[in-house]
C-alpha positions as YAML, in Angstrom:
chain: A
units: angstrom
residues:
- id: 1
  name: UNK
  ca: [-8.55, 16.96, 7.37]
- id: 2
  name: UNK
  ca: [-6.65, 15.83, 10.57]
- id: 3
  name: UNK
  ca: [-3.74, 13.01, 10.34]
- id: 4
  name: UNK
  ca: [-4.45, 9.97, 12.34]
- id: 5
  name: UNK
  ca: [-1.70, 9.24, 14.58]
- id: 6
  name: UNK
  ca: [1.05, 5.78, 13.45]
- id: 7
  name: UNK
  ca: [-0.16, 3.80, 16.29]
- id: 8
  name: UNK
  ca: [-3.80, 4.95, 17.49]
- id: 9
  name: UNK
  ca: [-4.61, 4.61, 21.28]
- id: 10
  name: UNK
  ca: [-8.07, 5.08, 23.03]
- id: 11
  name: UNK
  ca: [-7.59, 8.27, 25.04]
- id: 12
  name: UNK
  ca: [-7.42, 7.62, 28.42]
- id: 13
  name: UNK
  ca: [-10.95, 10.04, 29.03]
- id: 14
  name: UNK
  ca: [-12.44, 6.87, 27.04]
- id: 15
  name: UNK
  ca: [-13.05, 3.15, 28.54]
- id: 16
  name: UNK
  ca: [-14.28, 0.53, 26.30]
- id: 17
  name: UNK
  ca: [-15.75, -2.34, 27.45]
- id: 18
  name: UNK
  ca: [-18.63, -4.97, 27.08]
- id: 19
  name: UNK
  ca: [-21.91, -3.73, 28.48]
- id: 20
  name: UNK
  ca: [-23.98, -6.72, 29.09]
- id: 21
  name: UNK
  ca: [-27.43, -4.35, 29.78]
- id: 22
  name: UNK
  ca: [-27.02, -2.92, 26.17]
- id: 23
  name: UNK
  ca: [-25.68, -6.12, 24.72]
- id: 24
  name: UNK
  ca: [-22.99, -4.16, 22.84]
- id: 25
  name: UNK
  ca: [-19.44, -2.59, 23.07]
- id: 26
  name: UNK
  ca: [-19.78, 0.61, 24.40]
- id: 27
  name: UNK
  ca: [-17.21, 3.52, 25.24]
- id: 28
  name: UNK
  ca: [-17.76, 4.86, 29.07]
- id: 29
  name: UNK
  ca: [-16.79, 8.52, 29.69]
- id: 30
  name: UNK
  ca: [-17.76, 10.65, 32.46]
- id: 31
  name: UNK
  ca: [-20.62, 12.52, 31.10]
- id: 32
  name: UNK
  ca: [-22.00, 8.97, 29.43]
- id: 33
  name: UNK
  ca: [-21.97, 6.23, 27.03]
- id: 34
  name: UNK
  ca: [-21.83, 5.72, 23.40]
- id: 35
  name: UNK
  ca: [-23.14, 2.35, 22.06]
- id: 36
  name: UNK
  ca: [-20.76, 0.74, 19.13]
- id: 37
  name: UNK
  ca: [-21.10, -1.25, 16.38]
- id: 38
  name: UNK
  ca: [-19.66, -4.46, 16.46]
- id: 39
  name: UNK
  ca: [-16.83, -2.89, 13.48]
- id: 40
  name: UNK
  ca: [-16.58, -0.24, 15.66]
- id: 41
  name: UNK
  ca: [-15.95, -1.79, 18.29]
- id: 42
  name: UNK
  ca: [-13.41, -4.38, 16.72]
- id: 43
  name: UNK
  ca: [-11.29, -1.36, 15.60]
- id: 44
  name: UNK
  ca: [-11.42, -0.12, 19.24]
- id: 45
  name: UNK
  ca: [-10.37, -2.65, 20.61]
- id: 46
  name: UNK
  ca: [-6.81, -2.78, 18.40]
- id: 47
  name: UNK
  ca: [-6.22, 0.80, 19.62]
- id: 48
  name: UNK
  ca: [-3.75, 0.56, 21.95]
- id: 49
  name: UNK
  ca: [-0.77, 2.73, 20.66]
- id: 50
  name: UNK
  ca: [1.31, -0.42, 20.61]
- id: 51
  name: UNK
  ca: [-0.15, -1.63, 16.95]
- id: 52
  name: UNK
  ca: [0.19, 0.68, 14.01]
- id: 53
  name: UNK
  ca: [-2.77, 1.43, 11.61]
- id: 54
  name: UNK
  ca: [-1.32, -0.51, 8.82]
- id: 55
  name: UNK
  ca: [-1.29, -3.76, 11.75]
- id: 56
  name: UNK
  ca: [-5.16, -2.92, 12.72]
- id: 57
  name: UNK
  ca: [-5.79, -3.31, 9.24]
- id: 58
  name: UNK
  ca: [-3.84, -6.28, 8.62]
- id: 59
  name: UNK
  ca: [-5.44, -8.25, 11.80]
- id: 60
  name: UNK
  ca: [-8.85, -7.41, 11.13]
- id: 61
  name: UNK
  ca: [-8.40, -8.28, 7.29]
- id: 62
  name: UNK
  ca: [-7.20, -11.22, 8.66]
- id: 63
  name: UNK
  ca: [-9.58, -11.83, 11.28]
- id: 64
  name: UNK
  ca: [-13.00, -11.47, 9.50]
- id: 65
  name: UNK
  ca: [-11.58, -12.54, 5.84]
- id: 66
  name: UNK
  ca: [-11.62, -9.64, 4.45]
- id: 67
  name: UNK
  ca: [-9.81, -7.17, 2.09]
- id: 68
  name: UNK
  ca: [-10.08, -3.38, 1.39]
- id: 69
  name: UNK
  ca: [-10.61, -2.15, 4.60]
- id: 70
  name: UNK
  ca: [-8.31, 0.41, 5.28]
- id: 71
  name: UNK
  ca: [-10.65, 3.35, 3.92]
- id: 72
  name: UNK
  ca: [-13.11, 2.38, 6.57]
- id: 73
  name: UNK
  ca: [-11.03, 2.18, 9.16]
- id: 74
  name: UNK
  ca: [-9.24, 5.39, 8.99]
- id: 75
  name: UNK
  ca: [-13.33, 6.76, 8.51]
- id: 76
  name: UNK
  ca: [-14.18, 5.16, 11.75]
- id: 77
  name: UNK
  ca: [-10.36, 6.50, 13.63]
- id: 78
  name: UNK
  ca: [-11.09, 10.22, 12.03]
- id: 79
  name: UNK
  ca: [-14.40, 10.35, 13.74]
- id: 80
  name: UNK
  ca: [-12.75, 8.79, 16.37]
- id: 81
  name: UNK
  ca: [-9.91, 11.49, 16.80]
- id: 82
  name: UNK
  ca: [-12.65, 14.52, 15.40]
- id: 83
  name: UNK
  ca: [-14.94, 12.86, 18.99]
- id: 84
  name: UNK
  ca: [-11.71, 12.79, 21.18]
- id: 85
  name: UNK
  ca: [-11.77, 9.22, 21.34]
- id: 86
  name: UNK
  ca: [-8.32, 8.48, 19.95]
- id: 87
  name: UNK
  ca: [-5.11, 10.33, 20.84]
...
């Protein structure tokens, strides 16, 4: 099992942005695309090595009014770091 890193950041290989076409969040790399979920895609988004996990938590508990996230999230940032999406 790998350790996520304190304060998760979207590798620099990795842009995330709003595809209108696909109508989704989608991470751009140079070998293609991979369409996100709109949780995904929220927890993406916080990933900016300036907010620790505990803070990603806390804003999207905030933020969609909800509690008991943090085992999904750290699910969605070990794929993450297992895909090379998060340094």
């Amino acid at each position: 099992m790998s350790t996520l890193p304190t304060h998760p950041k979207l590798s620099r290989r990795f842009r995330l942005q709003y595809e209108e076409a696909q109508t989704r969040w989608v991470l751009l790399y140079p070998e293609g695309m991979v369409q996100l979920n709109d949780s995904a895609a929220e927890i993406l988004k916080r990933c900016d090595g300036v907010r620790s996990l505990e803070a990603i938590v806390a804003e999207l508990e905030q933020a969609f009014h909800a509690q008991g996230i943090q085992p999904q999230v750290e699910a969605l940032l070990e794929e993450g770091q297992h895909r090379g999406w998060i340094d």
